[in-house]
PAVO-341503 format. One record per residue (C-alpha): residue in three letters; x, y, z. Coordinates in pm, whole numbers, padded with zeros to 5 digits, always signed. Layout:
BEGIN
AlaXYZ/...
This chain:
BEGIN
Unk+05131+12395+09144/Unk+05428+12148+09055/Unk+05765+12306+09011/Unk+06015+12150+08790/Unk+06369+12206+08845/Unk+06653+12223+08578/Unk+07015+12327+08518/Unk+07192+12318+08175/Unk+07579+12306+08271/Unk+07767+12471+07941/Unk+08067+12568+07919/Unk+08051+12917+07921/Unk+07760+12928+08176/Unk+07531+12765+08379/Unk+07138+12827+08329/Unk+06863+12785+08576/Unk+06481+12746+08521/Unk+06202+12609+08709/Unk+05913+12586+08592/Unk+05559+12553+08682/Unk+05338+12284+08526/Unk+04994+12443+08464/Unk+04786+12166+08385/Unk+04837+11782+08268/Unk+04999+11911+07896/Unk+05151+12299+07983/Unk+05436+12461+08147/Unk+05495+12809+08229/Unk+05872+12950+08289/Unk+05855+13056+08705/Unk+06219+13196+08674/Unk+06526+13120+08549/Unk+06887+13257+08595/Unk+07223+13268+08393/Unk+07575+13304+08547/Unk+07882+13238+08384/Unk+08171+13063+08493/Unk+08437+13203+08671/Unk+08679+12993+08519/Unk+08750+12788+08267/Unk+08600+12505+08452/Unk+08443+12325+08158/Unk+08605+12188+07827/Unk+08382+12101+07567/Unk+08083+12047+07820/Unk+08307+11791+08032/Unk+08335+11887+08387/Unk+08697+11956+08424/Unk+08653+12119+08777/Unk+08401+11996+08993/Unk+08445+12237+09292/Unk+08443+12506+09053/Unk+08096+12409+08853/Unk+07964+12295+09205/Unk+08001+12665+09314/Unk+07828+12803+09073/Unk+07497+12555+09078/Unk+07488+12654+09456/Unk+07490+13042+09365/Unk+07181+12982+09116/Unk+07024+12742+09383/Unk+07049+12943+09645/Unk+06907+13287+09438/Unk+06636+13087+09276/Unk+06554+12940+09650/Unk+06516+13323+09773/Unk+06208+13292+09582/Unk+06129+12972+09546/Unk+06217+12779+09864/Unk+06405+12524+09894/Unk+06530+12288+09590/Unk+06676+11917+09672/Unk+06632+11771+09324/Unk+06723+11864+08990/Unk+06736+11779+08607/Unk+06997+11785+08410/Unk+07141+11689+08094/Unk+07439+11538+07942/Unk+07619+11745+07649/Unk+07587+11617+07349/Unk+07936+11658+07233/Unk+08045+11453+07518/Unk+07915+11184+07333/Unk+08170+10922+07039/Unk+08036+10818+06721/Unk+08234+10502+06593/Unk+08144+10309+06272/Unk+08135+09948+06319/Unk+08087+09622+06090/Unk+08020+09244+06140/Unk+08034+09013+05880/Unk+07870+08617+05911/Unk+07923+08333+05701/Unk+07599+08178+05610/Unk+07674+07874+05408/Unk+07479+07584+05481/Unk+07280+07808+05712/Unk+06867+07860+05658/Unk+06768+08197+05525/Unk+06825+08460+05770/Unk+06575+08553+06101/Unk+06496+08889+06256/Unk+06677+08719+06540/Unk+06992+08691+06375/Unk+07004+09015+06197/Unk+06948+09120+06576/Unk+07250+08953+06687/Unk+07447+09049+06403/Unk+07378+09418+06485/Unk+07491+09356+06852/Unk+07839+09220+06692/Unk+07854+09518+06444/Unk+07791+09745+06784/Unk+08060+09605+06989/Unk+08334+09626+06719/Unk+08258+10002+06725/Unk+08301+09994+07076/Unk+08630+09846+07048/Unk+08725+10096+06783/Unk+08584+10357+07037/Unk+08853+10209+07280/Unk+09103+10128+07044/Unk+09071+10576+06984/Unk+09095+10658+07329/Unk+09399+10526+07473/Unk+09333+10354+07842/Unk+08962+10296+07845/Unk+08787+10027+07873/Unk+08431+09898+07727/Unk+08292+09929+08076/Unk+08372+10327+08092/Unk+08096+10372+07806/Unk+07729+10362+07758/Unk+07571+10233+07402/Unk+07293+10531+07380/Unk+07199+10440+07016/Unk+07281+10313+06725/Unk+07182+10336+06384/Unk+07239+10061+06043/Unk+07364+10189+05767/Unk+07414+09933+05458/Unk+07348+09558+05476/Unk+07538+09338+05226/Unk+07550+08999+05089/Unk+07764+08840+04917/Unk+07981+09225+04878/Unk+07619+09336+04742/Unk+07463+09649+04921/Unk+07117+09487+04993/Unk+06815+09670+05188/Unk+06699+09407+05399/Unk+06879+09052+05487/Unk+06568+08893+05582/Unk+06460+08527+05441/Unk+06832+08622+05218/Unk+07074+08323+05130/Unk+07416+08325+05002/Unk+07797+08298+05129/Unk+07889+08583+05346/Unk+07623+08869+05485/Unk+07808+09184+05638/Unk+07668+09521+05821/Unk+07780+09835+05848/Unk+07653+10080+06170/Unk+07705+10384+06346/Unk+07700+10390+06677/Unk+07731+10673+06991/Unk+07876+10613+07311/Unk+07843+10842+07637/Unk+08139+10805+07874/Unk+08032+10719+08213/Unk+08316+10979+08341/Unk+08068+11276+08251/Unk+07807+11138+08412/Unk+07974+11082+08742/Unk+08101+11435+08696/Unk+07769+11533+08670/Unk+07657+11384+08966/Unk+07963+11490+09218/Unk+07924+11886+09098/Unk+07508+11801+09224/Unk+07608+11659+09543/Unk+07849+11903+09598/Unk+07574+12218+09603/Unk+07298+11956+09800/Unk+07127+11855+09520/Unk+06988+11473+09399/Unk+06966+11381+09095/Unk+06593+11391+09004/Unk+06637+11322+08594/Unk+06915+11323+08354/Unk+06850+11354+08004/Unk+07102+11427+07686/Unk+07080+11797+07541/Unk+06996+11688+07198/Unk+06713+11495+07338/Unk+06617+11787+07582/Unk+06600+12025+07299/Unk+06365+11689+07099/Unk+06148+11660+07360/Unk+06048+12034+07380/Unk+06025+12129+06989/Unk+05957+11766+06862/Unk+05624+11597+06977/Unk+05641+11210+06962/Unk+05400+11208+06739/Unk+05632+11358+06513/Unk+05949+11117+06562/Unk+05877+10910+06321/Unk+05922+11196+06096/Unk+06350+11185+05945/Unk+06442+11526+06080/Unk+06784+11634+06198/Unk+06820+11865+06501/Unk+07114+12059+06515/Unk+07203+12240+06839/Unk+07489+12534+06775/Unk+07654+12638+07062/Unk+08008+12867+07142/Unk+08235+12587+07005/Unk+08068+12273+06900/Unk+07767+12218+06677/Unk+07578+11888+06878/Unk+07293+11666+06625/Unk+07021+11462+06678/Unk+06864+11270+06406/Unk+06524+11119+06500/Unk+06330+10843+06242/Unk+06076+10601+06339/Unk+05967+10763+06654/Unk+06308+10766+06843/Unk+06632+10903+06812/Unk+06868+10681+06613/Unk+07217+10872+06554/Unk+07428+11165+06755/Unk+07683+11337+06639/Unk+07949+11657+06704/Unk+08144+11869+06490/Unk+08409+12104+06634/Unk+08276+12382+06465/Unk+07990+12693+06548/Unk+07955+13036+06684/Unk+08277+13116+06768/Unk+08418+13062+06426/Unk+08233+13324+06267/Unk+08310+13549+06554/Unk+08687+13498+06521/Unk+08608+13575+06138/Unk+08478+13918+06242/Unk+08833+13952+06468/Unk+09051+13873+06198/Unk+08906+14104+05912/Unk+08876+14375+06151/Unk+09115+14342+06406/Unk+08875+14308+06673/Unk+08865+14204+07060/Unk+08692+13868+07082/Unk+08427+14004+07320/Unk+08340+14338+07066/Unk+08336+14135+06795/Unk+08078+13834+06951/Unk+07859+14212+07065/Unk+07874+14309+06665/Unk+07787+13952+06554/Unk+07464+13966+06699/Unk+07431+14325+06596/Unk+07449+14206+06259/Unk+07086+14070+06264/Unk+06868+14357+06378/Unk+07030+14661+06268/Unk+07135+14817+05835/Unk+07451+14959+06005/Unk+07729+14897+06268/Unk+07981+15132+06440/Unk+08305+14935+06474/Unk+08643+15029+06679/Unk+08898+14779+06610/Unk+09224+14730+06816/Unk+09401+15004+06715/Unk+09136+15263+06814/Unk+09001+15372+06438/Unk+08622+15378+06426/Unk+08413+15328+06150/Unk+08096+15235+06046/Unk+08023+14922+05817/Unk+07696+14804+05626/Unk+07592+14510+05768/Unk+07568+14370+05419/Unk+07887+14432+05362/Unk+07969+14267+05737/Unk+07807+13975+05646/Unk+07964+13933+05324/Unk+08277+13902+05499/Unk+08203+13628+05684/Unk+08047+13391+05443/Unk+08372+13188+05410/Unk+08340+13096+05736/Unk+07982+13073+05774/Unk+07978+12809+05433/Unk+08270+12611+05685/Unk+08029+12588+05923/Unk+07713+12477+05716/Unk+07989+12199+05540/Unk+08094+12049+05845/Unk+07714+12025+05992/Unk+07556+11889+05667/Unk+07893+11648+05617/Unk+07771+11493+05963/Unk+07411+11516+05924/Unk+07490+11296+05577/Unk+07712+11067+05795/Unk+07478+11038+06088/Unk+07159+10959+05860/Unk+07367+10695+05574/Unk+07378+10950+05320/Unk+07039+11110+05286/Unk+06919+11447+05360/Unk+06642+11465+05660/Unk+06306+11557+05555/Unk+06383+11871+05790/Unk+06664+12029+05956/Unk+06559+12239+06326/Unk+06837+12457+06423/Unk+06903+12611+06764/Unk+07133+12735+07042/Unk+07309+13080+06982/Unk+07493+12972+06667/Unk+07140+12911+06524/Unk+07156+13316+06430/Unk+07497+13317+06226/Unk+07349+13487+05900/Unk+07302+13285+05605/Unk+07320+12978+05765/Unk+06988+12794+05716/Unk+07007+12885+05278/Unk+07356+12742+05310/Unk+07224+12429+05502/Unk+06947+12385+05267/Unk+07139+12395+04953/Unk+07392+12145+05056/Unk+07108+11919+05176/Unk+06924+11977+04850/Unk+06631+12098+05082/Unk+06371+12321+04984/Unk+06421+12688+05229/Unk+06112+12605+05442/Unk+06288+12272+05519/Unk+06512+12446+05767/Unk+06423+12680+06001/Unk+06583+12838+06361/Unk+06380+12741+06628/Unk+06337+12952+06955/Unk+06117+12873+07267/Unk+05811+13012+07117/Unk+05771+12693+06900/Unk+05749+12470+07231/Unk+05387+12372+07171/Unk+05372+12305+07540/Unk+05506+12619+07692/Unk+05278+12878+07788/Unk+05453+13253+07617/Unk+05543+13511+07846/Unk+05580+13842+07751/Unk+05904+13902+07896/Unk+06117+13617+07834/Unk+06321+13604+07570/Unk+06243+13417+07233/Unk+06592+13365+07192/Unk+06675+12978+07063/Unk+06975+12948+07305/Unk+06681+12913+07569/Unk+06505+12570+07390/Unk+06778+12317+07560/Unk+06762+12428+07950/Unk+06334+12472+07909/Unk+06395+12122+07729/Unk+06578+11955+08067/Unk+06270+12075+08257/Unk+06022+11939+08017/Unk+06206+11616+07968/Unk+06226+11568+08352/Unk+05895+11535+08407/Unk+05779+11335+08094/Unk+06076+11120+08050/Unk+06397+11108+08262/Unk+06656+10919+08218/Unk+06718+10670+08476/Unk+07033+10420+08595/Unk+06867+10051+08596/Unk+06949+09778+08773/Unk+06938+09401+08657/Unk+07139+09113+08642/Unk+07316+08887+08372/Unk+07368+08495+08408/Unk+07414+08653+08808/Unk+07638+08957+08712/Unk+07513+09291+08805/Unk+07473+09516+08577/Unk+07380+09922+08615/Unk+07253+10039+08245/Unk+07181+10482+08176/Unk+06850+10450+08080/Unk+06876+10697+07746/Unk+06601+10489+07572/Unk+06383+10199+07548/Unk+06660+09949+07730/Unk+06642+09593+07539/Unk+06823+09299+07576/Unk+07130+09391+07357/Unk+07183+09671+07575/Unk+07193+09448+07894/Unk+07419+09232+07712/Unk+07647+09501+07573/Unk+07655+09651+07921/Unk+07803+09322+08081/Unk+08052+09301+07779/Unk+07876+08939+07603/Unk+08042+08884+07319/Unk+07799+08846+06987/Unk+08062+08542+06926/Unk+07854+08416+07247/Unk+07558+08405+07120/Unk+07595+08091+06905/Unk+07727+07751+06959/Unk+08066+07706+06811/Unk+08087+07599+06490/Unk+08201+07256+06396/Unk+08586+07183+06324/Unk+08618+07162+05910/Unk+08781+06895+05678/Unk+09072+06969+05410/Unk+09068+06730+05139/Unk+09243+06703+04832/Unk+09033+06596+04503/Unk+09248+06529+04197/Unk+09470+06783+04353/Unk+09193+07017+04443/Unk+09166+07141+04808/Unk+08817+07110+04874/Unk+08716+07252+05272/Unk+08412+07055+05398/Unk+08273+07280+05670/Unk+08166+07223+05974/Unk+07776+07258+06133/Unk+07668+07563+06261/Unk+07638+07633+06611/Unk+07262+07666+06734/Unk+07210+07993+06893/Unk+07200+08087+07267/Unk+06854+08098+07400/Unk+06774+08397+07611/Unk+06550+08434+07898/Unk+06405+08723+08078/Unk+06276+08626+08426/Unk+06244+08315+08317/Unk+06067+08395+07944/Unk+06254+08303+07627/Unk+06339+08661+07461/Unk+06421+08809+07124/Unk+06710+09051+07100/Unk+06517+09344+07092/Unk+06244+09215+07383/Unk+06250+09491+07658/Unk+06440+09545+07978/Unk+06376+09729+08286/Unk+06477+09766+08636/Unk+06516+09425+08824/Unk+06515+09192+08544/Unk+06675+08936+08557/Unk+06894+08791+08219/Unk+06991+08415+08165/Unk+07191+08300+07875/Unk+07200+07890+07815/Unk+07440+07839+07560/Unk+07393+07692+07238/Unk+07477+07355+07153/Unk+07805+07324+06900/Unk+07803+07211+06581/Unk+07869+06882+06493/Unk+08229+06815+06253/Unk+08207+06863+05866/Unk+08213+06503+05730/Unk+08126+06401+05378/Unk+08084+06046+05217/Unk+08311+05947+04923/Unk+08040+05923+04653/Unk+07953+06294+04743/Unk+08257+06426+04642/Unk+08341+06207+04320/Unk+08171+06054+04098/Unk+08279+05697+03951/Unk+08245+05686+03564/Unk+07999+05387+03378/Unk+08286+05113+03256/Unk+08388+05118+02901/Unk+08436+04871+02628/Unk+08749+05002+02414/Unk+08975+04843+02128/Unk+09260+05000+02133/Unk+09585+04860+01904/Unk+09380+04584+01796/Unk+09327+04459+02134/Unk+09007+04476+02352/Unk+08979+04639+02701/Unk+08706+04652+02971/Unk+08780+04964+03123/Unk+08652+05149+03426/Unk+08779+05470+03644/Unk+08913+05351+03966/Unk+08913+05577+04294/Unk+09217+05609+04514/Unk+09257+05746+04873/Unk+09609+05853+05018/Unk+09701+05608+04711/Unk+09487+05286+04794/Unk+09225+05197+04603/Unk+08852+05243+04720/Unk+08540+05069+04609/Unk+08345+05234+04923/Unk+08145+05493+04774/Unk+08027+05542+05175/Unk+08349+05561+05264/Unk+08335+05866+05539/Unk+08633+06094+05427/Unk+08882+06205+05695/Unk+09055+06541+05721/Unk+09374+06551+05511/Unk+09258+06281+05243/Unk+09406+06270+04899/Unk+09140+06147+04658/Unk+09225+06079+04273/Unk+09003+05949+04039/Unk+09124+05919+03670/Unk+08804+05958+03428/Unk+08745+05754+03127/Unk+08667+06050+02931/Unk+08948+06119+02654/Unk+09187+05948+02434/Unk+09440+06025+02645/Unk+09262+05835+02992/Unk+09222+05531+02794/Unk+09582+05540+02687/Unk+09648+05622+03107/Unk+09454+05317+03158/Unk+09578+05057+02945/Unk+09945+05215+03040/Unk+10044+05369+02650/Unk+10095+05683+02727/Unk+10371+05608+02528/Unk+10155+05621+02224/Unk+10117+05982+02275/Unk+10491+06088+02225/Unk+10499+05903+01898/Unk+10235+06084+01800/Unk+10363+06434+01841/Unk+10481+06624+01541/Unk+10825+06523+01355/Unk+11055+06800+01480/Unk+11428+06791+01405/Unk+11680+07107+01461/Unk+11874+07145+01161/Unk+12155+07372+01152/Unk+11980+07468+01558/Unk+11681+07596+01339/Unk+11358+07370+01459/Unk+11125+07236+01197/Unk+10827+07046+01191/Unk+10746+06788+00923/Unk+10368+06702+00993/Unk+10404+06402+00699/Unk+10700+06255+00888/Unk+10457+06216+01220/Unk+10271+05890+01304/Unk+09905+05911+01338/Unk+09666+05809+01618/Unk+09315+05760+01447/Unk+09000+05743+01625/Unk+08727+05440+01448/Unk+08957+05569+01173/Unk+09006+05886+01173/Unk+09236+06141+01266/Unk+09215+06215+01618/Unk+09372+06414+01901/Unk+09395+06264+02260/Unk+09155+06514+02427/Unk+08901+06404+02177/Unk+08623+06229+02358/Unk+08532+05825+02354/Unk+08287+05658+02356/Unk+08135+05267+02421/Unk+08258+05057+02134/Unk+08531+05268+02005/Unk+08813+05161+01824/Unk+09190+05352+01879/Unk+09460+05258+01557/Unk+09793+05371+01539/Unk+09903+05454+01145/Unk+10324+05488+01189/Unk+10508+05670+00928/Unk+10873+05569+00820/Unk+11173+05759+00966/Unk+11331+05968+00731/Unk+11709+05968+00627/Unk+11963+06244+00590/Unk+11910+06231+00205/Unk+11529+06243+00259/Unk+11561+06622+00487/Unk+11818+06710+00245/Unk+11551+06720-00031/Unk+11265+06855+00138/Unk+11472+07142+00211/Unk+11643+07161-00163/Unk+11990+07090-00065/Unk+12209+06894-00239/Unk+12433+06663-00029/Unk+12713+06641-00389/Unk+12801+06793-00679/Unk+12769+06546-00988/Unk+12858+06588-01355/Unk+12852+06338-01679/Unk+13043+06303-01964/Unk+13196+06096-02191/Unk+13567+05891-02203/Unk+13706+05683-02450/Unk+13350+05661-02600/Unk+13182+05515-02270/Unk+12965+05761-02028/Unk+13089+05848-01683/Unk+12975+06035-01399/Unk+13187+06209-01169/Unk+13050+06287-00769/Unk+13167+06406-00472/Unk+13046+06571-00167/Unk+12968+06925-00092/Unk+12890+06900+00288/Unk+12978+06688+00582/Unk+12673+06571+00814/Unk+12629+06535+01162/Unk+12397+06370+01332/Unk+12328+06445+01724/Unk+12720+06593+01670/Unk+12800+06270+01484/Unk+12923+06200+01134/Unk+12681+06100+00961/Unk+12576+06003+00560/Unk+12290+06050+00344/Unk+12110+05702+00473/Unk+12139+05748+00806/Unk+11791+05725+00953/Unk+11625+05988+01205/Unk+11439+05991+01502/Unk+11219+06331+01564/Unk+11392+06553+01834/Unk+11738+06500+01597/Unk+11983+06756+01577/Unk+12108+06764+01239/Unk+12412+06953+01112/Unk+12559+07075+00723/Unk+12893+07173+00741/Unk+12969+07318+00412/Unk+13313+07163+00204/Unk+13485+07405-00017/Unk+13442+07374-00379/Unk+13685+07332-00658/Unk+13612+07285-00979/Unk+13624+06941-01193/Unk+13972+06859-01382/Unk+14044+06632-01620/Unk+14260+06432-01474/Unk+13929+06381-01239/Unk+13852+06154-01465/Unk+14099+05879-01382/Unk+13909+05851-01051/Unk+13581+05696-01171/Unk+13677+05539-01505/Unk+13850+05209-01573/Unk+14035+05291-01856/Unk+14443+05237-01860/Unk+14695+05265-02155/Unk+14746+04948-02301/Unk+15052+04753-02151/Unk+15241+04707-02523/Unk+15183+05078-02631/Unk+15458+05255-02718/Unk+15446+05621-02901/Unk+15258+05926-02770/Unk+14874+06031-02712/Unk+14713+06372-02773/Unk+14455+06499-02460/Unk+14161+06619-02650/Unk+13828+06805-02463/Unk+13557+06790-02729/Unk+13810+06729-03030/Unk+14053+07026-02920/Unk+14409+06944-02727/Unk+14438+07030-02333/Unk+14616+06950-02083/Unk+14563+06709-01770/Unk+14477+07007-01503/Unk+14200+07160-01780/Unk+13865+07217-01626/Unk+13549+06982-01759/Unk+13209+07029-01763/Unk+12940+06827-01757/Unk+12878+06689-02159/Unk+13222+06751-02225/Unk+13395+06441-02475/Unk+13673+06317-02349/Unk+13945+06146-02541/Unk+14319+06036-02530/Unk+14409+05997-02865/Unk+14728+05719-02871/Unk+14989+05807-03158/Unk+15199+05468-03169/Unk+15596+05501-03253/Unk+15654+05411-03568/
């Protein structure tokens, strides 16, 4: 009868089973043996002391060989918290490129894998790529074009991108592994990872393709498995499990560490527990009430596993959660886990030995779930170890940990091929400038690298096994972007226009770095200016036929008077299009006929009006029987800061100034200024001053329709 031997390494202890294989499909448990370290030779299920772990396995060898005979080879397993999760992304440009292949969403995965693995090394200061192995990896959102998409196949646009999650296993625990074997004379039959030991014992592979998370508890870290599609895709660790809730029970109840881990498991068989805390008081406690006390920390723990299991599996609960390992039992746990992963109860479930279909029961073993991983390593040993494999890449050797289904992106992750490798270079790109547009003119795409396996073209995902041998043969590079002339601008159809009564033959000319170009096949270089002035608008034919001036006469009649602006819209020439009123982004067309109607430029007097201001004062009346008027100013003008009269003429964009003269009113002897009239030469006698038939004096103040009249009284 075939005996299978197996050691899981923890960190607490070290367990040994062998067990018998009955027939083709069943196993029974010959023996198996627990021993704790001595020391704290293990961290986290790293092998910090090899000496130390190697002298244990050779205790449990040599007491299982008292019955058993001698053992060379063994199984054994990796721990899963040993292994690093790292998200990674890689995003492609697809312009110009043919909708998307399998084959290059393959490749694109590989480049989304290695940036995680250089985020994995960018973490841990002082590795290297080489000191980890790629055991899986999982997608989680495709985009294109910034647009979460569920599947970039036979998809077109700008830029694709992808998002996964992949775990790493540093080579430094395997080699551990290996050393603490050699150490107590054993060989390495198998080596497996414990949340695929613990898989492959409650999880047919029938039922892989089945989403279900598997969540092994332990002392101090909680390790997860996530299988879909009938293999494992994601791993994952949180720091958190068994011991928190124990150090819960310490704290409320001042407890030793060891009494309390003794009442935890208490807890689940008995109503009632006697407890003697540090000080020495006893008492006894309901276990209700017990439990109650730790559901703060036992809700911790269920967040931080269902956090990751959401993480691990892009954001959607498992059809089924398996829990085991000794943290499995904390009290509460699986209704916590199911409401957080909205999962019905029956959904999740602790899982001991008894539900490995193909172990045969004995009455006297325990049915205790911390037992599933070690029986696991056994199973998994015989049905499928994990192997190193040997192969080689474009003549590099290359040593892969066989943790799956090995396929090429594995080999080529292993021997550190860049994704960036896997495609010719792309073509250098033009910068050109159209009507001071940069416009980038790309260059081809590279054609990919074609891979061969033994001599067989490949896909990414063909697979690998021992001896292969890899050859990449590079992809040829793309050629320069290049673009003709007529591709990038368009010449307009010549027009026939009459514009100011003269007739033009017009038609857009094309200029490059300032020359003109009839070429249309002209093949553009890389830093070309191109200009091209359309025949469009009012305003290109006036560009054309050189009149832009035409446009500034045309603007509104603005002048600042008194540094006030304002607009006189009748004062502003006109620019009419067959006719009518037009503005120079109205359009043109074949035939049509451009007329310029110019207004008169106002004078001083003319603005003085419009705005009801008078530039004098003015008053009439009568002298000596004949009418005059009487005038003078009441402001001084200036012009552009110039004096300036009533009829000066001006130009829009004028400043124009009233300076305000003081006012005094009109006098008779006013008069003398705009009349004529002198006393006669011969007269001799006196005059009376009369204002409307009544005597005044010379300094009297007139109005206007005042009768004026020096009455002459000769000497007689």
């Amino acid at each position: 009868m075939k005996k299978i031997f197996a050691l899981d390494i923890g960190t607490r202890s070290v367990v040994g089973v062998i067990l018998e294989k009955t027939d083709a499909s069943h196993y029974a448990v010959a023996d198996l043996l627990i021993e704790e370290h001595k020391e704290r030779a293990m961290v986290d299920g790293q092998i910090h002391n090899v000496l130390r772990v190697a002298e244990v396995i050779q205790h449990i060898k040599a007491k299982l060989e008292e019955s058993h005979g001698s053992l060379t080879h063994v199984s054994v397993a990796a721990a899963g918290r040993s292994l690093k999760t790292e998200l990674g992304n890689a995003v492609l440009n697809i312009k110009k490129r043919a909708a998307l292949t399998e084959e290059d969403i393959h490749r694109l995965e590989l480049a989304a894998v290695q940036n995680a693995q250089e985020q994995l090394v960018y973490h841990q200061d002082g590795k290297k790529a080489s000191h980890y192995y790629c055991v899986g990896y999982s997608v989680l959102h495709y985009y294109i074009d910034d647009q979460e998409i569920g599947s970039l196949i036979d998809q077109q646009g700008e830029e694709v991108k992808i998002d996964v999650i992949a775990t790493f296993l540093p080579r430094v625990v395997v080699e551990s592994l290996i050393a603490s074997l050699k150490r107590a004379n054993l060989a390495l039959d198998g080596l497996t990872l414990e949340p695929i030991a613990a898989i492959n014992a409650l999880i047919p592979a029938t039922m892989r393709r089945l989403n279900v998370a598997l969540v092994d508890i332990g002392a101090g870290t909680s390790d997860i498995a996530i299988t879909d599609n009938s293999t494992v895709v994601a791993y994952g660790m949180v720091p958190t499990a068994g011991d928190e809730i124990t150090e819960a029970l310490c704290d409320h109840y001042l407890l030793d560490f060891p009494v309390a881990e003794k009442i935890k498991r208490e807890l689940l068989t008995n109503d009632v527990v006697t407890i003697a805390d540090i000080l020495g008081f006893e008492q006894q406690i309901a276990c209700e009430e017990a439990i109650e006390q730790l559901k703060p920390a036992m809700q911790h723990l269920a967040q931080s596993i269902s956090d990751e299991i959401l993480r691990l599996n892009s954001n959607n609960a498992p059809k089924a959660v398996l829990l085991v390992g000794g943290g499995s039992l904390t009290p509460l746990l699986e209704q916590e886990l199911a409401e957080r992963l909205d999962l019905p109860l029956n959904r999740v479930a602790v899982r001991g030995i008894d539900a490995i279909p193909s172990l045969e029961k004995e009455h006297n073993l325990p049915r205790s779930p911390e037992l599933v991983t070690p029986i696991g390593i056994a199973i998994a040993a015989e049905h499928s170890p994990i192997k190193y494999v040997t192969m080689t890449v474009n003549g590099q050797t290359v040593r892969l940990f066989e943790v799956k289904e090995m396929t090429v992106a594995d080999a080529l992750l292993a021997a550190n091929v860049q994704a960036k490798k896997l495609y010719g270079k792309p073509g250098l790109g033009l910068t050109v400038s159209v009507n001071g547009q940069q416009i980038l003119i790309p260059g081809e795409l590279g054609s990919p690298t074609t891979i061969l396996v033994n001599g067989v073209e490949a896909s990414m995902k063909h697979p690998i096994h021992d001896g292969d041998v890899l050859e990449l043969r590079e992809g040829k590079n793309g050629a320069q972007g290049q673009a003709l002339l007529g591709e990038l601008i368009e010449p307009i159809a010549p027009l026939t226009i009459t514009a100011f009564e003269e007739v033009y033959d017009l038609s857009s000319t094309i200029y490059v770095n300032d020359i003109p170009m009839t070429d249309l096949h002209y093949l553009v270089q890389d830093g070309d200016r191109i200009t091209c002035t359309p025949l469009q608008t009012i305003e290109h034919v006036l560009q054309a036929i050189d009149q832009e001036d035409v446009l500034m006469q045309v603007q509104p009649f603005n002048l600042a008077v008194d540094h006030q602006s304002i607009v006189f819209p009748a004062l502003s020439d006109e620019l009419l299009l067959n006719g009518v009123t037009a503005k120079k982004q109205y359009p043109v067309q074949q035939g049509d006929v451009l007329t310029l109607k110019p207004h008169t430029n106002p004078t001083v007097d003319f603005v003085a009006q419009h705005l009801h201001m008078s530039l004098s004062s003015t008053i009439h009346v009568t002298f000596q029987g004949e009418a005059v008027i009487l005038s003078k100013p009441t402001v001084d003008v200036l012009v552009n800061r110039q004096p300036a009269t009533a009829k000066t003429i001006l130009t829009s964009g004028d400043s124009v100034q009233f300076v305000a003269l003081d006012q005094s009113a009109w006098q008779y002897n006013d008069i003398f200024r705009f009349s004529d009239w002198q006393l006669p030469t011969a007269f001799k006698g006196t005059f009376h001053i009369l204002r409307n038939g009544e005597a005044v004096n010379f300094d009297a103040p007139i109005f206007g329709g005042d009768t004026l009249t020096i009455e002459l009284i000769p000497t007689t």
